[in-house]
C-alpha positions as CSV (number, residue, x, y, z in Angstrom):
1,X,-17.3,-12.5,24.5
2,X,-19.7,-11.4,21.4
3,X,-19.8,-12.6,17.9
4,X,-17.3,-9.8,16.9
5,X,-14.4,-10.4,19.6
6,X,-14.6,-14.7,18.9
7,X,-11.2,-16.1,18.8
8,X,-10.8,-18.1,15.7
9,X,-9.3,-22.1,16.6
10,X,-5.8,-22.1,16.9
11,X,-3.8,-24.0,14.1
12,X,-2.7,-27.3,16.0
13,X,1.2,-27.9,16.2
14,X,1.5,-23.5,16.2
15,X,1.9,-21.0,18.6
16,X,2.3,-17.2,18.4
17,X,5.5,-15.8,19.9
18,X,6.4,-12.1,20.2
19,X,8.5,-10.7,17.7
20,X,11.0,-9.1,20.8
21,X,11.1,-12.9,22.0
22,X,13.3,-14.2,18.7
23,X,16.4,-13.1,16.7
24,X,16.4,-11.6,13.7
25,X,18.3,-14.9,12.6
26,X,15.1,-17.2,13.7
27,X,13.5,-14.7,11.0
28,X,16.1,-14.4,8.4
29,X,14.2,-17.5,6.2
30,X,11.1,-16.0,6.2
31,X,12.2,-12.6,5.2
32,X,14.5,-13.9,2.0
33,X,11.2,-15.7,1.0
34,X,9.2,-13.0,0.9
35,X,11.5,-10.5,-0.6
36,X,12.0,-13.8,-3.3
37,X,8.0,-14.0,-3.9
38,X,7.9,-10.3,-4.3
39,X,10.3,-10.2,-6.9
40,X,9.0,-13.0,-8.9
41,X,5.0,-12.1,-8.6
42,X,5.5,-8.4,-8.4
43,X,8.7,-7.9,-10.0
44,X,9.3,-5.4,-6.6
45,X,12.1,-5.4,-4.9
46,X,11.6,-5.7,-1.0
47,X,14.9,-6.2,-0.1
48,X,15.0,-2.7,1.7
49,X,12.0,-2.9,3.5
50,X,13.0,-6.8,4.8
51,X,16.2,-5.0,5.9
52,X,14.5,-2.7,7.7
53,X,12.0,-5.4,10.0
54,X,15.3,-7.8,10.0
55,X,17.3,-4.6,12.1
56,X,14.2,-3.6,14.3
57,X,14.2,-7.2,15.1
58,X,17.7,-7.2,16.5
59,X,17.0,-4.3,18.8
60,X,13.8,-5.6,19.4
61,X,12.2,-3.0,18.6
62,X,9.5,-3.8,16.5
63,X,6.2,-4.2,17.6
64,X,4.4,-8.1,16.1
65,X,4.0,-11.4,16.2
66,X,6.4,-14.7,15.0
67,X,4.3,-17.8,13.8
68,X,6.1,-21.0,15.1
69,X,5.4,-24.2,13.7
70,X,7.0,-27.3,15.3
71,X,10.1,-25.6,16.5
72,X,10.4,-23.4,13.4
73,X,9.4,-19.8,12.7
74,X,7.0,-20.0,9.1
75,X,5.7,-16.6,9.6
76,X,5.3,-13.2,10.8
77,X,3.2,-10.0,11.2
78,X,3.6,-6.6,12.4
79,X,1.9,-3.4,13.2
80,X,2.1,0.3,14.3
81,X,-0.4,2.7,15.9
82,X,-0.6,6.4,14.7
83,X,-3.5,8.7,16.5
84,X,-6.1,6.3,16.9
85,X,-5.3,3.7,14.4
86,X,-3.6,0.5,13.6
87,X,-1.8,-0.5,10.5
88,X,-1.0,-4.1,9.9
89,X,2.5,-3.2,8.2
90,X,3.2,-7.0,7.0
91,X,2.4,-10.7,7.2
92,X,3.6,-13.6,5.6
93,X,3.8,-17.1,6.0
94,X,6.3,-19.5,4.3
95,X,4.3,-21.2,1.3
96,X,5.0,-24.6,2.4
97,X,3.3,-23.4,5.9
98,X,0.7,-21.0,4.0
99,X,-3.1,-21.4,5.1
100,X,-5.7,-19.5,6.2
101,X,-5.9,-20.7,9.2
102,X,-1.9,-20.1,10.1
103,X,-2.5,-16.2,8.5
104,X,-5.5,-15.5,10.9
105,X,-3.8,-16.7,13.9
106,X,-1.4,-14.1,13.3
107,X,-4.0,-11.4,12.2
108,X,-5.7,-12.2,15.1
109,X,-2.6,-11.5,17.4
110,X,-2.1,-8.5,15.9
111,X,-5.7,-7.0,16.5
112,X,-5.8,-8.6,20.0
113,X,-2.9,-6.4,20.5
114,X,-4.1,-3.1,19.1
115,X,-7.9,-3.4,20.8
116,X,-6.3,-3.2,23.8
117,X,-4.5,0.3,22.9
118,X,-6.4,2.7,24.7
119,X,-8.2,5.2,21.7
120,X,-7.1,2.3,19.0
121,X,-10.5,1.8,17.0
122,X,-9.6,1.5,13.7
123,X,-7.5,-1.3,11.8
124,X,-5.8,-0.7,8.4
125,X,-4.2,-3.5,6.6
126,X,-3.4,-4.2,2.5
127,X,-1.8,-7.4,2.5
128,X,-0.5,-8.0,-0.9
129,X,0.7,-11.7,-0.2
130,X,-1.9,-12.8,1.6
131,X,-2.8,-16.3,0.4
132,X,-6.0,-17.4,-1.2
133,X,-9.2,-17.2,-0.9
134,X,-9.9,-13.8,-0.7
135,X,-11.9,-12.5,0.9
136,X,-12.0,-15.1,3.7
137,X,-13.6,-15.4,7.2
138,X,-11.5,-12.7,9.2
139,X,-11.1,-12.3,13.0
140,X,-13.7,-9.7,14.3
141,X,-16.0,-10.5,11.5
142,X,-18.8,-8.3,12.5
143,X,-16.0,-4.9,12.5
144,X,-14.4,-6.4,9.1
145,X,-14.6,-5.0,5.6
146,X,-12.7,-5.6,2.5
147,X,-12.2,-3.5,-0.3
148,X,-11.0,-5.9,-3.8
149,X,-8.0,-3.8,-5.1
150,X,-6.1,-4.4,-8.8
151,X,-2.3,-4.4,-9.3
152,X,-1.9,-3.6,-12.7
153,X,1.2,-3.6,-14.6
154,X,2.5,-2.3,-18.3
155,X,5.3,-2.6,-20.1
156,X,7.0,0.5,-20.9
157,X,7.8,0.0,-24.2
158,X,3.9,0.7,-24.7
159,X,4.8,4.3,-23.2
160,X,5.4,6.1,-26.5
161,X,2.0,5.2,-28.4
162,X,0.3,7.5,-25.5
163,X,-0.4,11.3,-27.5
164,X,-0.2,14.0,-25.4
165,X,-3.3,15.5,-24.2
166,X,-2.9,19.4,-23.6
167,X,-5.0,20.7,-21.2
168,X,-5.8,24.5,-20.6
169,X,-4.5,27.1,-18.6
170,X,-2.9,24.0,-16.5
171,X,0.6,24.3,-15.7
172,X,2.7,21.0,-15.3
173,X,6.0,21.1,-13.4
174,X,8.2,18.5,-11.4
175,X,6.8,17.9,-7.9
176,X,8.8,18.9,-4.9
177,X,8.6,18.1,-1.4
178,X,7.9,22.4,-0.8
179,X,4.5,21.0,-2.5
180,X,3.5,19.1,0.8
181,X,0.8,21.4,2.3
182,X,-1.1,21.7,-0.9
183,X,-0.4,18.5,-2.0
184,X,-2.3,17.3,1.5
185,X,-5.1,19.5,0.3
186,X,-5.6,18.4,-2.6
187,X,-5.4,14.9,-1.6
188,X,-7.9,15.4,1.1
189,X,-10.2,17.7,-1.8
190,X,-9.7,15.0,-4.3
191,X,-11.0,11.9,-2.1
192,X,-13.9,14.0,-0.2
193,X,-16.4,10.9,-0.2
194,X,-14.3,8.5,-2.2
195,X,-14.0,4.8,-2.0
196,X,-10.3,4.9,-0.9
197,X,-10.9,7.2,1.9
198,X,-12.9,4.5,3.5
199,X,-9.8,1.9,3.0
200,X,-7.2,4.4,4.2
201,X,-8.9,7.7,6.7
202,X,-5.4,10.0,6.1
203,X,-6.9,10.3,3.0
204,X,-10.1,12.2,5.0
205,X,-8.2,15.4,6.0
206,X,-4.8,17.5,5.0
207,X,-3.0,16.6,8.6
208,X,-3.7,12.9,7.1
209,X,-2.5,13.3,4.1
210,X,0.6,14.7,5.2
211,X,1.6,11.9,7.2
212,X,0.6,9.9,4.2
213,X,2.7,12.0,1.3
214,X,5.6,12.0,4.1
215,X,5.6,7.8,4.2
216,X,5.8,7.9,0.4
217,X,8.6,10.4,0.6
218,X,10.3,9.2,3.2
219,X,9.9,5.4,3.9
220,X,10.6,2.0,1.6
221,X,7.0,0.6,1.9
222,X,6.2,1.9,-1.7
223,X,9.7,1.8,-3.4
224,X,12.3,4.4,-3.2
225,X,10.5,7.7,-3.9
226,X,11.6,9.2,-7.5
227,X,10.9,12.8,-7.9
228,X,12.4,12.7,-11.8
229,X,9.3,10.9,-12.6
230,X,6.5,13.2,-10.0
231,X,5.0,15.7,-10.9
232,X,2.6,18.4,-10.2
233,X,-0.5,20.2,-12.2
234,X,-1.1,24.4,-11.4
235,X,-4.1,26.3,-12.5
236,X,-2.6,29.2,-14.1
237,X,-5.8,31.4,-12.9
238,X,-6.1,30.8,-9.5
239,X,-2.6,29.9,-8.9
240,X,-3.8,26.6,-6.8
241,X,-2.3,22.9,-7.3
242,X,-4.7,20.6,-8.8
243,X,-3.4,17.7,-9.7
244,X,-0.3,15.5,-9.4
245,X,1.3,11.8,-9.7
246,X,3.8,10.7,-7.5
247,X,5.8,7.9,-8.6
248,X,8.6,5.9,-6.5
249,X,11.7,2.9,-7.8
250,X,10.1,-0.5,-6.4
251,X,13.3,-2.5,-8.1
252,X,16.1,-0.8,-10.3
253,X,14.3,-1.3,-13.5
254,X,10.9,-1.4,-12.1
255,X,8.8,1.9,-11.6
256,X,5.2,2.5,-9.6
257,X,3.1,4.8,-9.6
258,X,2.3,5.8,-5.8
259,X,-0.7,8.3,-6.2
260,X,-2.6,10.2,-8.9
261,X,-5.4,12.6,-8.4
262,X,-7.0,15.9,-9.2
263,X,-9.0,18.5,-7.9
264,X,-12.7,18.4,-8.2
265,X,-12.8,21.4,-10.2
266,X,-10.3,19.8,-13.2
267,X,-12.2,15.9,-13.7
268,X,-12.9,15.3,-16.9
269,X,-10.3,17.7,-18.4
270,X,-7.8,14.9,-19.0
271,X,-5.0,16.3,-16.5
272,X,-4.4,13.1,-14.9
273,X,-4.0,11.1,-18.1
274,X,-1.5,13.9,-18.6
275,X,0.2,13.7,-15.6
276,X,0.1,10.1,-15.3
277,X,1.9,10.0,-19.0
278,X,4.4,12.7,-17.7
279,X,5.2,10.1,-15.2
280,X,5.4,6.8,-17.4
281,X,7.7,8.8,-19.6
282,X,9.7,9.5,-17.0
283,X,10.1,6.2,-15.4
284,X,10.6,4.7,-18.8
285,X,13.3,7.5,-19.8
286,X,15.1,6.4,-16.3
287,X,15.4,2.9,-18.0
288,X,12.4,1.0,-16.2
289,X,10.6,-1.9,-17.9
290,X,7.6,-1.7,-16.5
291,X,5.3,0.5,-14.1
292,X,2.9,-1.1,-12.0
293,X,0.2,0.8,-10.0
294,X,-2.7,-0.5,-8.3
295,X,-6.8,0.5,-8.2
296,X,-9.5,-0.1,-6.3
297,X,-12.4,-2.5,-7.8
298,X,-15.2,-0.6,-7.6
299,X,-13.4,2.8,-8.6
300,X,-14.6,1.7,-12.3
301,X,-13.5,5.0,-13.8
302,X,-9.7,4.6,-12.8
303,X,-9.6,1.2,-13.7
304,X,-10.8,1.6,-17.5
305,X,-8.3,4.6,-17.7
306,X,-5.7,2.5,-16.6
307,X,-6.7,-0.3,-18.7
308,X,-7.5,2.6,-22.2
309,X,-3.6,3.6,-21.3
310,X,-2.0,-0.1,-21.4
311,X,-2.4,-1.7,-17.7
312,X,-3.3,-5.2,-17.5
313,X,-4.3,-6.8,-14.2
314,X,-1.2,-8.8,-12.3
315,X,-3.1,-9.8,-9.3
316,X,-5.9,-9.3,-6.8
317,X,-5.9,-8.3,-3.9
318,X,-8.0,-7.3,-0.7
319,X,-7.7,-3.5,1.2
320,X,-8.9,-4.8,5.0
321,X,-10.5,-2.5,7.3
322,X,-11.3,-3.1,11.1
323,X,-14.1,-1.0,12.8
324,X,-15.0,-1.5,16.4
325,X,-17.2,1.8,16.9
């Protein structure tokens, strides 16, 4: 076994079970826990996406990892494959139960698991709740990278002091799902060579960023997609999208934005101030308190727009990337 395939020590007193080997009851504490942390650190709402690993759990049917701790289960972690990949969906561990050594044993369960999917090379994971410090000594160390990320938050009663910033022959209408294809175009235009395209490689090409716009449409894992508040930017010469934000319900009074970019051709123009304005009005028309979004570190640009426009930082976190080739 190399350096980059050493198995970290074992927590004493802990095993890893399968998650098909308990009931959803066994993981019904865990669950309201998280969703409890989420709402009180994150003001999100995760009740819909517990719900969802709590039913898959029942039929067994969900592909992880239970941490159990002296008889009890105190955590949990699971993953899906998609062409060649593997995403770490979740992980938590009960706080009285949270250390690093308790989250890698289930990280490194998870990975264990995916390596030996044949054509899995790649391992995706943003794990919001993941306890401190870090970044921290990983399994696979040698194929590990992390990528510091911001959540930002502001109030929307800061919405109204933002002035309007026209921009030229740019046409700004609601976003619909019709807009996929060129949406996934742009997308895969927009992050050609960009940080985030080495934390998340749908971002890399349009069949990608399809899947990736569908999961935002579709699925709970960014809120409840809310196309009152998304919109989308056309060049009125060339007829061609270039530039949207997508924004999604993470709690009844609680908006996020989900994605924001723009064509090459249109930086520095000041369409995605515009259309990330369209969007906080929105959101804070619906009745929401506050938007949240988050950044990567070293994208410097987006974060002192955000930060200009009224964000201030909530927490850190890490973007975690596996690469065996």
């Amino acid at each position: 076994m190399n350096a980059a395939m050493a198995a970290l020590p074992e927590p004493a007193d802990s095993r890893i079970i399968d998650l098909r080997k308990i009931s959803a009851e066994d993981l019904l504490p865990v669950l309201e826990e998280e969703a409890a942390a989420w709402k009180s650190e994150l003001e999100w709402d995760l009740r819909p996406a517990t719900e969802l690993v709590q039913r898959f759990v029942q039929m067994q049917a969900l592909n992880g990892y239970a941490l159990d701790y002296r008889g009890s289960i105190i955590g949990y972690a699971y993953y899906v494959c998609e062409e060649g990949k593997g995403l770490i969906g979740d992980l938590y561990v009960l706080a009285r139960a949270r250390t690093p050594e308790h989250e890698n044993s289930l990280i490194q369960a998870v990975l264990d698991s995916l390596w030996r999917v044949p054509g899995i090379r790649r391992v995706e994971a943003q794990l919001l709740m993941l306890g401190p410090p870090v970044p921290r000594l990983m399994p696979y160390p040698l194929w590990f990278h992390a990528y510091p990320r911001k959540f930002l938050e502001m109030p929307a009663a800061k919405v109204s002091r933002l002035t309007p910033r026209p921009v030229d022959r740019i046409a700004i209408a609601p976003w619909t799902e019709r807009r996929q294809d060129d949406s996934a175009r742009l997308v895969a235009a927009a992050y050609r060579g960009h940080i985030d395209s080495e934390i998340n490689d749908q971002y890399r090409a349009p069949a990608g960023a399809r899947r990736f716009l569908a999961n935002i449409v579709q699925y709970p894992g960014c809120g409840t997609f809310f196309a009152p508040a998304s919109y989308a930017a056309t060049d009125a010469q060339s007829g061609g999208l270039c530039g949207m934000s997508l924004a999604s319900l993470v709690a009844s009074d609680v908006g996020h934005i989900t994605q924001v970019c723009v064509a090459p051709s249109h930086r520095g123009t000041g369409l995605g101030y515009e259309l990330l304005r369209r969007s906080l009005l929105a959101l804070a028309a619906h009745g929401c308190r506050s938007v949240s979004l988050t950044v990567t570190a070293s994208n410097a640009a987006a974060a002192r727009l955000y930060e200009r426009m009224g964000f201030t930082q909530r927490r850190e976190f890490a973007a975690c990337v596996w690469n065996s080739r």
